[in-house]
N, CA, C and O atoms as a Tinker XYZ file with bonds, in Angstrom:
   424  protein
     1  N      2.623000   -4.271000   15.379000    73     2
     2  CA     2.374000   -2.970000   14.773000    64     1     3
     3  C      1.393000   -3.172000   13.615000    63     2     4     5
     4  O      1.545000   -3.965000   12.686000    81     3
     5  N      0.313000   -2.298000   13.815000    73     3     6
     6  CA    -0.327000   -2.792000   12.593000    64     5     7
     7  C     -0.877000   -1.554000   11.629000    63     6     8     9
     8  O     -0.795000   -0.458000   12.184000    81     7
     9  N     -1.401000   -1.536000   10.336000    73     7    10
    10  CA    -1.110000   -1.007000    9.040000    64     9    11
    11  C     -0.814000    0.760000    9.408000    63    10    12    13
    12  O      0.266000    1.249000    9.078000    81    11
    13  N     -1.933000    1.655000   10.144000    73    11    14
    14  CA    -1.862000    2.677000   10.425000    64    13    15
    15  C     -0.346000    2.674000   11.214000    63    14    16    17
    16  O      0.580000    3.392000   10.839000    81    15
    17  N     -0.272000    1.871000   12.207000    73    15    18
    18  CA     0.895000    2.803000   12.621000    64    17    19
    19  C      2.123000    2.914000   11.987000    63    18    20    21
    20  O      2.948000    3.821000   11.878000    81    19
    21  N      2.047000    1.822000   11.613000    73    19    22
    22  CA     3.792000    1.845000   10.129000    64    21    23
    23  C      3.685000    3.288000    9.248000    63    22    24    25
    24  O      4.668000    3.906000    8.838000    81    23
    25  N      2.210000    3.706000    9.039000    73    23    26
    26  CA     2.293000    4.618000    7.931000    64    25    27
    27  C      2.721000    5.696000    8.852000    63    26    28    29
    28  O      3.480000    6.564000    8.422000    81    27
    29  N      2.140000    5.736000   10.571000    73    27    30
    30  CA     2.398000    7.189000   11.014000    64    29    31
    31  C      3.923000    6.727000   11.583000    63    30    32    33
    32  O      4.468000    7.797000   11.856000    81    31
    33  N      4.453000    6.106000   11.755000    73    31    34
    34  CA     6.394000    5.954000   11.998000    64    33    35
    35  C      6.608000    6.066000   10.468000    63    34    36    37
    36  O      7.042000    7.215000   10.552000    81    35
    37  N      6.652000    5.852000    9.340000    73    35    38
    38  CA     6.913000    6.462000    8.224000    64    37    39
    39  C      6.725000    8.127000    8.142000    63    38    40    41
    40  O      7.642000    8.929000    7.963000    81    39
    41  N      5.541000    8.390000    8.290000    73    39    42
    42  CA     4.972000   10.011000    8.412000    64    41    43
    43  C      5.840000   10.724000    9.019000    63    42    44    45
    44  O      6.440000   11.636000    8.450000    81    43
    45  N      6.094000   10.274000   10.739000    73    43    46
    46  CA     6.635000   10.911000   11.618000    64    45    47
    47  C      8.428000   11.045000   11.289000    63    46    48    49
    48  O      9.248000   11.617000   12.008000    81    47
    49  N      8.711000   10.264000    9.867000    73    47    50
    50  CA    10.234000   10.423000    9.700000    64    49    51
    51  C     10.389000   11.436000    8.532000    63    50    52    53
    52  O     11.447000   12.029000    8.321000    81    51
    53  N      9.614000   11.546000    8.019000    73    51    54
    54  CA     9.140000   12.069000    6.517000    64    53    55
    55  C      8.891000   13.483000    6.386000    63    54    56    57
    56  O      9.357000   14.284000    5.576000    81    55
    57  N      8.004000   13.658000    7.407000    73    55    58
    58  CA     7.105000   15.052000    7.047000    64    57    59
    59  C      7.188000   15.692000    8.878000    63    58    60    61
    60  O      7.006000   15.159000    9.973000    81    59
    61  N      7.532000   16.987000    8.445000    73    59    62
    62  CA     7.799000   17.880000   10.044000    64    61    63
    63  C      6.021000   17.535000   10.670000    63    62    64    65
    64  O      5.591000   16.989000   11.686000    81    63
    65  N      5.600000   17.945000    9.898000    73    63    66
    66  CA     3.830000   18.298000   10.178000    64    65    67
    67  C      3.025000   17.297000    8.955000    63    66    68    69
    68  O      3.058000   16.965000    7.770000    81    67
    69  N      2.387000   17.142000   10.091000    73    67    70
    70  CA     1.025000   16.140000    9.514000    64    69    71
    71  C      0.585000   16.902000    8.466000    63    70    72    73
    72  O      0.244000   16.109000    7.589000    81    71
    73  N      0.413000   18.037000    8.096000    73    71    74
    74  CA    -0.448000   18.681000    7.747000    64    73    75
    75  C      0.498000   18.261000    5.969000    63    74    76    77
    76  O     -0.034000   17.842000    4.941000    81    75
    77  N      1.974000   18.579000    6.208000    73    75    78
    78  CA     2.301000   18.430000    4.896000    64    77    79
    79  C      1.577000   16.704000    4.029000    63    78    80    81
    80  O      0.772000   16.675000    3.099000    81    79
    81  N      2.037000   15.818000    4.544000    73    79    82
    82  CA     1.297000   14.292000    4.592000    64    81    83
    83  C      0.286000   14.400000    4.114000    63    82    84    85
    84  O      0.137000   13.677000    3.128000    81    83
    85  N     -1.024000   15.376000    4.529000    73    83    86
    86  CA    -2.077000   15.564000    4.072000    64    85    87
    87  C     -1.955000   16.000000    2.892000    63    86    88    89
    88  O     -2.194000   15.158000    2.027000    81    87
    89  N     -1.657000   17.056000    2.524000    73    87    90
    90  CA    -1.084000   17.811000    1.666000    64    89    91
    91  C     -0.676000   17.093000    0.035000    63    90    92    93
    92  O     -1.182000   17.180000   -1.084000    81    91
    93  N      0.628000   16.299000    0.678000    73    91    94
    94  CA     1.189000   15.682000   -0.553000    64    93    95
    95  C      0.063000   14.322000   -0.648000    63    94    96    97
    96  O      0.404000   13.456000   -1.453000    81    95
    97  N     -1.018000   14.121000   -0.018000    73    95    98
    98  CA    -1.912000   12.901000   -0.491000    64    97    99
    99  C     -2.842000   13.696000   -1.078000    63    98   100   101
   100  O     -3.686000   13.246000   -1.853000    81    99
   101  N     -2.744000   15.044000   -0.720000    73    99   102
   102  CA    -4.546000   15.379000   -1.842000    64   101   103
   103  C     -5.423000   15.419000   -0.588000    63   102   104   105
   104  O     -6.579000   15.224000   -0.963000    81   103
   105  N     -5.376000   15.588000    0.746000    73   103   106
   106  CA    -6.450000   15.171000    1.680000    64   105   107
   107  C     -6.166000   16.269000    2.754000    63   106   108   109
   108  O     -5.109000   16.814000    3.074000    81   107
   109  N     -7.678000   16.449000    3.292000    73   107   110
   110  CA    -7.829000   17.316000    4.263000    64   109   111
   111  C     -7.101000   16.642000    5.338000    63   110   112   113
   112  O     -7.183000   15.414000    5.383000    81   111
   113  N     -6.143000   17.488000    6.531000    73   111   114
   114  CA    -5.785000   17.385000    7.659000    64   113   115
   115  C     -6.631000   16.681000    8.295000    63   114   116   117
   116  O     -5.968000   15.883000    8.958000    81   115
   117  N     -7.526000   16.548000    8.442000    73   115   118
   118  CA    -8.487000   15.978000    9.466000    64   117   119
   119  C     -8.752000   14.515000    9.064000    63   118   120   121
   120  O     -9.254000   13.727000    9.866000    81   119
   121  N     -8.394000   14.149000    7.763000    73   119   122
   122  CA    -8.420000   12.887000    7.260000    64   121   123
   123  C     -7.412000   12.090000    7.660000    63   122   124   125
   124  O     -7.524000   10.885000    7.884000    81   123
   125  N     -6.221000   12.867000    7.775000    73   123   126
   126  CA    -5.227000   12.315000    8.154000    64   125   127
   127  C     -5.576000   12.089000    9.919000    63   126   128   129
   128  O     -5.411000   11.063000   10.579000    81   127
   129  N     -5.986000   13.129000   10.272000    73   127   130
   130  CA    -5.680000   12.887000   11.735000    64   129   131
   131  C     -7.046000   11.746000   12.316000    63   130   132   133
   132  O     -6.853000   10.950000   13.235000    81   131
   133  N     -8.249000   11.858000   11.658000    73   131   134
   134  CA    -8.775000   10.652000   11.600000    64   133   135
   135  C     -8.190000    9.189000   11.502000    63   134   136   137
   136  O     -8.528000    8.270000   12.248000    81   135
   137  N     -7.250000    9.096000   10.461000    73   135   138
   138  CA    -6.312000    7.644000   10.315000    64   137   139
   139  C     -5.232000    7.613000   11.447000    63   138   140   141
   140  O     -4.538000    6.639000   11.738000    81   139
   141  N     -5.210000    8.937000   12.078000    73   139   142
   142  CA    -3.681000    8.446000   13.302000    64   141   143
   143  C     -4.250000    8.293000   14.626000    63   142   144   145
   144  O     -3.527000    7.960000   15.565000    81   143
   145  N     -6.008000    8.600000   14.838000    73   143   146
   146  CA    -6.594000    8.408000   15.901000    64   145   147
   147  C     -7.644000    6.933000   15.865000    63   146   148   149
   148  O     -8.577000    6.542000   16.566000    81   147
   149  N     -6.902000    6.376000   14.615000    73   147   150
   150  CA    -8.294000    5.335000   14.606000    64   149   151
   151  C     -9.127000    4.744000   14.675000    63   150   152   153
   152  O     -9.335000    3.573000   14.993000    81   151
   153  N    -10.181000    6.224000   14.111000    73   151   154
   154  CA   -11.282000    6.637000   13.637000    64   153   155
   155  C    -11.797000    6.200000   12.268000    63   154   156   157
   156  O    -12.938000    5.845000   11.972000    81   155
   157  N    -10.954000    6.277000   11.668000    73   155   158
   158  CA   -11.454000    6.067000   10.232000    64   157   159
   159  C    -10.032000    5.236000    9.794000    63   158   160   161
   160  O     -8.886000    5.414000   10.206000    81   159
   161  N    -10.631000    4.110000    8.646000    73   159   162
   162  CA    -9.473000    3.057000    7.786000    64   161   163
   163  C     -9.948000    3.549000    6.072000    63   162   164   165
   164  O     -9.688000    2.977000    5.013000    81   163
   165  N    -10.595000    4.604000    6.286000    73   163   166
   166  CA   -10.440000    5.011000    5.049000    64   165   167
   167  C     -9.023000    4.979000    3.989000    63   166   168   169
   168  O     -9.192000    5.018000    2.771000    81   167
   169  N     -7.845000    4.914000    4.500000    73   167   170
   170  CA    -6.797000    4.914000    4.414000    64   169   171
   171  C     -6.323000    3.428000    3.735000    63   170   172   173
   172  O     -5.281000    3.323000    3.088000    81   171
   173  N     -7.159000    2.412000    3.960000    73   171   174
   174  CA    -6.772000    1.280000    2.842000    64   173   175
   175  C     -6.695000    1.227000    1.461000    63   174   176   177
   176  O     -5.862000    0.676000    0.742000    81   175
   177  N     -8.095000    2.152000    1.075000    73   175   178
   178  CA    -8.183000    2.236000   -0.553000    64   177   179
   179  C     -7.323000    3.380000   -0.682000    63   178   180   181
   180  O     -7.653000    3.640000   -1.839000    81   179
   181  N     -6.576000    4.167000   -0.435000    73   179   182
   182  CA    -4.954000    4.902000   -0.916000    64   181   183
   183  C     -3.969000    4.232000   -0.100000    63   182   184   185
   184  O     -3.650000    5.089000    0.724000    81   183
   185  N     -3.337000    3.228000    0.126000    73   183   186
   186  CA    -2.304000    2.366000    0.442000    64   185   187
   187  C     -1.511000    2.733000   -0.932000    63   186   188   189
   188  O     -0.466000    3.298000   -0.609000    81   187
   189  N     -1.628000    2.614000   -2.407000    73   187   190
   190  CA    -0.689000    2.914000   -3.140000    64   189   191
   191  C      0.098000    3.894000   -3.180000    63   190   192   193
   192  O      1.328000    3.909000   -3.148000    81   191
   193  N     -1.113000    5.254000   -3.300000    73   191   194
   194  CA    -0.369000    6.084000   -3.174000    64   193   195
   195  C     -0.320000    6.739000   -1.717000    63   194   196   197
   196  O     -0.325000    7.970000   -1.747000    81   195
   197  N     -0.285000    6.307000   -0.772000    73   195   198
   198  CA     0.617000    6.739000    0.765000    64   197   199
   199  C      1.404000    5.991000    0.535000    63   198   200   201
   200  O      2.375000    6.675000    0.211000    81   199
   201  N      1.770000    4.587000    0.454000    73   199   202
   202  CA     3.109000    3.985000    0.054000    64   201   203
   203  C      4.416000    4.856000   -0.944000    63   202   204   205
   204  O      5.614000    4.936000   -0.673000    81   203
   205  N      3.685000    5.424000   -2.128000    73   203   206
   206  CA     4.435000    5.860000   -3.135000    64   205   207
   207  C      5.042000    7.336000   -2.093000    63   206   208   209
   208  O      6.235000    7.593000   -1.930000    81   207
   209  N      4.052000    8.021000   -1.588000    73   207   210
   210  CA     4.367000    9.162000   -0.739000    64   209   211
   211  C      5.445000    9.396000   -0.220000    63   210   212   213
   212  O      6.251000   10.320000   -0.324000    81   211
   213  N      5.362000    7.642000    0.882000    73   211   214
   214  CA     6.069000    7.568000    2.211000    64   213   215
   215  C      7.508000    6.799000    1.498000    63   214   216   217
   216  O      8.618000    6.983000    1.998000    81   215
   217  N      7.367000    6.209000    0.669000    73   215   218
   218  CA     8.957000    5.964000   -0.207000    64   217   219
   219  C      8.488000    4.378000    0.112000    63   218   220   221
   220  O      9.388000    3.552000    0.265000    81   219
   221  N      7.441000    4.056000    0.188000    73   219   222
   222  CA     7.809000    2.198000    1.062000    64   221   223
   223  C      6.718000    1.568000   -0.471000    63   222   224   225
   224  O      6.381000    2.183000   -1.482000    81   223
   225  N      6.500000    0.499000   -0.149000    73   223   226
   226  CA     5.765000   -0.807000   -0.788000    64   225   227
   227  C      4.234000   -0.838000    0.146000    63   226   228   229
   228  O      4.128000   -0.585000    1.346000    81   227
   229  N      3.375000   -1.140000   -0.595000    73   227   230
   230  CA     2.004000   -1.571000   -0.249000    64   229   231
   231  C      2.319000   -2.807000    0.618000    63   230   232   233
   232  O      1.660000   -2.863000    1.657000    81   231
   233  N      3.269000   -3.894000    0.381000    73   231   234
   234  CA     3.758000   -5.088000    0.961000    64   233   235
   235  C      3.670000   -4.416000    2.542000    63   234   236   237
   236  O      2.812000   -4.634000    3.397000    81   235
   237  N      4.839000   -3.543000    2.612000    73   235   238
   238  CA     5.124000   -3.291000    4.125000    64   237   239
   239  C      4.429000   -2.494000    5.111000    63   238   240   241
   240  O      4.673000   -2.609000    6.312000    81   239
   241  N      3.459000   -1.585000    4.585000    73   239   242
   242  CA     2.743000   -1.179000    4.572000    64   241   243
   243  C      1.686000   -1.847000    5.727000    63   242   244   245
   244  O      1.527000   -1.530000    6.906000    81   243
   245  N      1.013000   -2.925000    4.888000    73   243   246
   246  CA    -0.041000   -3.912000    5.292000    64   245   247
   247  C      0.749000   -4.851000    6.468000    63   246   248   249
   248  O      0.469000   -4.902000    7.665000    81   247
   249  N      1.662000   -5.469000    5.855000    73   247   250
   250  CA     2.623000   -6.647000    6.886000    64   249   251
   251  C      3.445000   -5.947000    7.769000    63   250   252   253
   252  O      3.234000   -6.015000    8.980000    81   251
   253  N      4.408000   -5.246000    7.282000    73   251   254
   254  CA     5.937000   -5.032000    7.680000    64   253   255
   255  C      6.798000   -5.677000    6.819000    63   254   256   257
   256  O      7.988000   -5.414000    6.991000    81   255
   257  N      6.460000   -6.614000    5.754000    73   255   258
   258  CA     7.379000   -7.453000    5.242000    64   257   259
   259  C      7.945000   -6.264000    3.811000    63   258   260   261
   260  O      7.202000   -5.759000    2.970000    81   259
   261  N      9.212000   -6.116000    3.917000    73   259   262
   262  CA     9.793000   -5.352000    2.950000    64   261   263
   263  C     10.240000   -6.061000    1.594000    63   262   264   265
   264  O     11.425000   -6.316000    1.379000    81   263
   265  N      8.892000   -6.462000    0.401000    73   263   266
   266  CA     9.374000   -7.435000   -0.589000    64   265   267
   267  C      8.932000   -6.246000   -1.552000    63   266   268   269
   268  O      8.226000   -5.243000   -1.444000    81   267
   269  N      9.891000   -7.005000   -2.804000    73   267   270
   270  CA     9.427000   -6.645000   -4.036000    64   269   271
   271  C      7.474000   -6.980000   -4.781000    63   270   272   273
   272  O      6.985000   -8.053000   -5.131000    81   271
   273  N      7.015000   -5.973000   -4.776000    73   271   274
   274  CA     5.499000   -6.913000   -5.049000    64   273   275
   275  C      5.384000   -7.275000   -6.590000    63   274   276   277
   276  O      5.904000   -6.440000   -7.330000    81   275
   277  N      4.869000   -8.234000   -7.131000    73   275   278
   278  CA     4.788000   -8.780000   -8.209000    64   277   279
   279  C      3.725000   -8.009000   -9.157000    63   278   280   281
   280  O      3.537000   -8.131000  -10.367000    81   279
   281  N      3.156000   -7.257000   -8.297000    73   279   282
   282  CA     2.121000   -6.205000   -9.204000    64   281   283
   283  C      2.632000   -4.457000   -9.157000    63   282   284   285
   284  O      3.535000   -4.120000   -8.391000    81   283
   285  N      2.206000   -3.837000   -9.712000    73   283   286
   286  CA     2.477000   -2.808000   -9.545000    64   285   287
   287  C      1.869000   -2.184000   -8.635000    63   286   288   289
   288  O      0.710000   -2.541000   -8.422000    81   287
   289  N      2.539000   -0.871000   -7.672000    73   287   290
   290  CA     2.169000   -0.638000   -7.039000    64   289   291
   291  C      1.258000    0.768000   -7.099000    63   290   292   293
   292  O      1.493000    1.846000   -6.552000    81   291
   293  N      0.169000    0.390000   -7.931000    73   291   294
   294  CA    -0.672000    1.509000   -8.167000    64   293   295
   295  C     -2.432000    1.283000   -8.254000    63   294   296   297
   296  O     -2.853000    0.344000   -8.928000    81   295
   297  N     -3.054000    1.872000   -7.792000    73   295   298
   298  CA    -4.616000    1.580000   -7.734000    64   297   299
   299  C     -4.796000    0.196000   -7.246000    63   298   300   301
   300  O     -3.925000   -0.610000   -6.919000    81   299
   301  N     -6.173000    0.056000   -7.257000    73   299   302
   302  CA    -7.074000   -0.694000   -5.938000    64   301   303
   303  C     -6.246000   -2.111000   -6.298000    63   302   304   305
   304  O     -5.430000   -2.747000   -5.631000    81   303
   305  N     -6.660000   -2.277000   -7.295000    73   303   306
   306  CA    -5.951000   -3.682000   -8.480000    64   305   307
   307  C     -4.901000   -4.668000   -6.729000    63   306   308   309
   308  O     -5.188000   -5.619000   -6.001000    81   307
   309  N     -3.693000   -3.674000   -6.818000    73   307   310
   310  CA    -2.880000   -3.988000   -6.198000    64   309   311
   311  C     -2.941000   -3.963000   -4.863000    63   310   312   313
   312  O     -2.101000   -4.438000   -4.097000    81   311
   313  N     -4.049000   -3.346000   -4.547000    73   311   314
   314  CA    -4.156000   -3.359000   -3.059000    64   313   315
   315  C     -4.934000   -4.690000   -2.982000    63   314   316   317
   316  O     -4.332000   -5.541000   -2.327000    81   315
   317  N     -5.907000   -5.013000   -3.395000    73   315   318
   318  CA    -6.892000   -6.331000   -3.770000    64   317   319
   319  C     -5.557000   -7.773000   -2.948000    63   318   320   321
   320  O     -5.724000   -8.675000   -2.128000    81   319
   321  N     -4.518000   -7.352000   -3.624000    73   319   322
   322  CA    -3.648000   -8.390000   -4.408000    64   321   323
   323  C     -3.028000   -8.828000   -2.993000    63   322   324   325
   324  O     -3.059000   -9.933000   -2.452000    81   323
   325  N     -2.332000   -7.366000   -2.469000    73   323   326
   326  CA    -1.693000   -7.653000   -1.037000    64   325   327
   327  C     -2.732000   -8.537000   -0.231000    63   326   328   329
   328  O     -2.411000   -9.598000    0.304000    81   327
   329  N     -3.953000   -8.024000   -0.198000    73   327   330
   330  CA    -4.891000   -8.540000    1.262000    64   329   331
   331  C     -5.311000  -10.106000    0.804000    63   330   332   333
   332  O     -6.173000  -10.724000    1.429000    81   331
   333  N     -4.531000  -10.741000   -0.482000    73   331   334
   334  CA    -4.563000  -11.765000   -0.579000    64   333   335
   335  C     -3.796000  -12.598000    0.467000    63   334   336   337
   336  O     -2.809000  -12.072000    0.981000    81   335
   337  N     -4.103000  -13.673000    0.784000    73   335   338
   338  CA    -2.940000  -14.418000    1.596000    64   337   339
   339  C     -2.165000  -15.220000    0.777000    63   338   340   341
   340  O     -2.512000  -15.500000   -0.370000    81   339
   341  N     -0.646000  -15.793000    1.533000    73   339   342
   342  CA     0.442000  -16.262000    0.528000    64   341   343
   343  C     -0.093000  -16.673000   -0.259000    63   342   344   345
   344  O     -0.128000  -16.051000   -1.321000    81   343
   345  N     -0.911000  -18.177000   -0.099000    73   343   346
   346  CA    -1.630000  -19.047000   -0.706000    64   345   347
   347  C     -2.017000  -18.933000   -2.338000    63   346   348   349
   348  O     -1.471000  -19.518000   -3.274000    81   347
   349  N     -3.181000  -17.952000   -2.369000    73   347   350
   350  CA    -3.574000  -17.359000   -2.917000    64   349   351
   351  C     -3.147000  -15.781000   -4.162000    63   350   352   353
   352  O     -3.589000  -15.315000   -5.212000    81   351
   353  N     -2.082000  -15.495000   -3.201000    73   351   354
   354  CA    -0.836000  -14.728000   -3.815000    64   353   355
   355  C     -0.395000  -15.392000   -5.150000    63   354   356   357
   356  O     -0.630000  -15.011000   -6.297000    81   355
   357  N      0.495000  -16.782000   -4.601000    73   355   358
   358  CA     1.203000  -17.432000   -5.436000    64   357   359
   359  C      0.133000  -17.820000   -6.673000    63   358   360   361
   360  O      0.594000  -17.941000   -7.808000    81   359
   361  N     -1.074000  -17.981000   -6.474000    73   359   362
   362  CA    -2.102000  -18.630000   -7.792000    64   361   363
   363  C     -2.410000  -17.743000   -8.592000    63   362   364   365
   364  O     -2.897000  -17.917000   -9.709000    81   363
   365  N     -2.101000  -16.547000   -7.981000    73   363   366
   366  CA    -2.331000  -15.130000   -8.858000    64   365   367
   367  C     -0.688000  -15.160000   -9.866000    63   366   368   369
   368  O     -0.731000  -15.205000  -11.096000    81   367
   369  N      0.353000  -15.133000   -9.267000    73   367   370
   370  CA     1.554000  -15.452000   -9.725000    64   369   371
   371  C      1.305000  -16.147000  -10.725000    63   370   372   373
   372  O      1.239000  -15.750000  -11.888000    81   371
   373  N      1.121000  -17.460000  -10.242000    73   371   374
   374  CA     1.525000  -18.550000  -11.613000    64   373   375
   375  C      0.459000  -18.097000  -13.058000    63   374   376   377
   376  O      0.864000  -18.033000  -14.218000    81   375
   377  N     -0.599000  -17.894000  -12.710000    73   375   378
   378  CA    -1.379000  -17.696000  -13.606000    64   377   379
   379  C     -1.411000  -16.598000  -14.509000    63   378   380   381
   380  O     -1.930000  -16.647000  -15.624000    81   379
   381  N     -0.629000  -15.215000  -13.816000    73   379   382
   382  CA     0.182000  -14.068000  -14.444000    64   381   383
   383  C      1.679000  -14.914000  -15.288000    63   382   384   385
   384  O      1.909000  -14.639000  -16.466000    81   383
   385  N      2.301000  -15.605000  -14.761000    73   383   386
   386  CA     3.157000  -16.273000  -15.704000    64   385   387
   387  C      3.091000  -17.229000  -16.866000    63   386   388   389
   388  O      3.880000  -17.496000  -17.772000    81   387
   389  N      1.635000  -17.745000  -16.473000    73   387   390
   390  CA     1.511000  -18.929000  -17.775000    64   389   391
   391  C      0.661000  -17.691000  -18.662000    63   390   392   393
   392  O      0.914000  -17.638000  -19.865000    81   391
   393  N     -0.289000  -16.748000  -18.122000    73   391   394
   394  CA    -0.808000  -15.375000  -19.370000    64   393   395
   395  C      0.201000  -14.767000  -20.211000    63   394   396   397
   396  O     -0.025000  -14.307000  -21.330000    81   395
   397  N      1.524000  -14.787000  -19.525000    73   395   398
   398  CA     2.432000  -14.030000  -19.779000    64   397   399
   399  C      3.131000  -15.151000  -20.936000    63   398   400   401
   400  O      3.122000  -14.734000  -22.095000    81   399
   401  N      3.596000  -16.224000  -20.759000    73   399   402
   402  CA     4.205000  -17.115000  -21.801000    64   401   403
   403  C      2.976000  -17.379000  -22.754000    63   402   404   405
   404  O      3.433000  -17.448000  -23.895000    81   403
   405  N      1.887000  -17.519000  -22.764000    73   403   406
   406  CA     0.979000  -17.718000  -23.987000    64   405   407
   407  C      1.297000  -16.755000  -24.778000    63   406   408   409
   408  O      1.723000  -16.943000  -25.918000    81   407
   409  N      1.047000  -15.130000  -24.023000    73   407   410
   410  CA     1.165000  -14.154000  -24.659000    64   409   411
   411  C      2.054000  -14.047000  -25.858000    63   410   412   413
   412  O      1.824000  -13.788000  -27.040000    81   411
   413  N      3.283000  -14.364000  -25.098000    73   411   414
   414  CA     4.840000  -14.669000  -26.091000    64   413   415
   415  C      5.079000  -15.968000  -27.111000    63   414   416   417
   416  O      6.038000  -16.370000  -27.769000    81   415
   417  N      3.951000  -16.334000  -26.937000    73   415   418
   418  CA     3.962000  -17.712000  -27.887000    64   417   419
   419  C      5.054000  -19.102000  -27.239000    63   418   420   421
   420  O      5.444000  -20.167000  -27.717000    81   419
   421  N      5.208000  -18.533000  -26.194000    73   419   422
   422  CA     6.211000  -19.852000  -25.488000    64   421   423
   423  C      5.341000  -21.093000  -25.344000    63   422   424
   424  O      5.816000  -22.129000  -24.879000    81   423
């Protein structure tokens, strides 16, 4: 299953009509129905807020994997962060934790 369709099995539990979906994102119907005919992935750079919409995580969203994300889940910032791989994830981590203990004088 991949990113669009998680959002439209989220959608399809959520909202009677597409049209509301559109609606509560700020976006013309046709935008939406562009992302459920995939036509358009315009739909990556608002992953936060269709996540926040649909009640889920940017994490599961992208994967399926249902985690806590270490960033917040708001603007591009965090979307950047997901399309990181583990690898690369974790170096963002540690380096948010050693910013974070300097910060505090630890």
């Amino acid at each position: 299953m991949d990113t669009s369709e998680r959002i439209f099995l989220l959608v399809n539990q959520k909202f009677t009509e597409q049209r509301e979906f559109a609606a509560a994102l700020g976006v013309l119907p046709s935008v939406v129905s562009a992302w459920r005919t995939k036509k358009s992935e315009s739909y990556m750079k608002r992953l936060p807020q269709i996540a926040e919409v649909l009640g889920t995580s940017v994490e599961y969203l992208l994967n399926g994997e249902e985690k806590p994300a270490p960033i917040a889940e708001s603007g591009l910032d965090a979307t950047k962060y997901h399309m990181l791989n583990e690898e690369n994830r974790a170096l963002v981590d540690q380096m948010i934790e050693k910013l974070l203990k300097s910060q505090s004088g630890e």
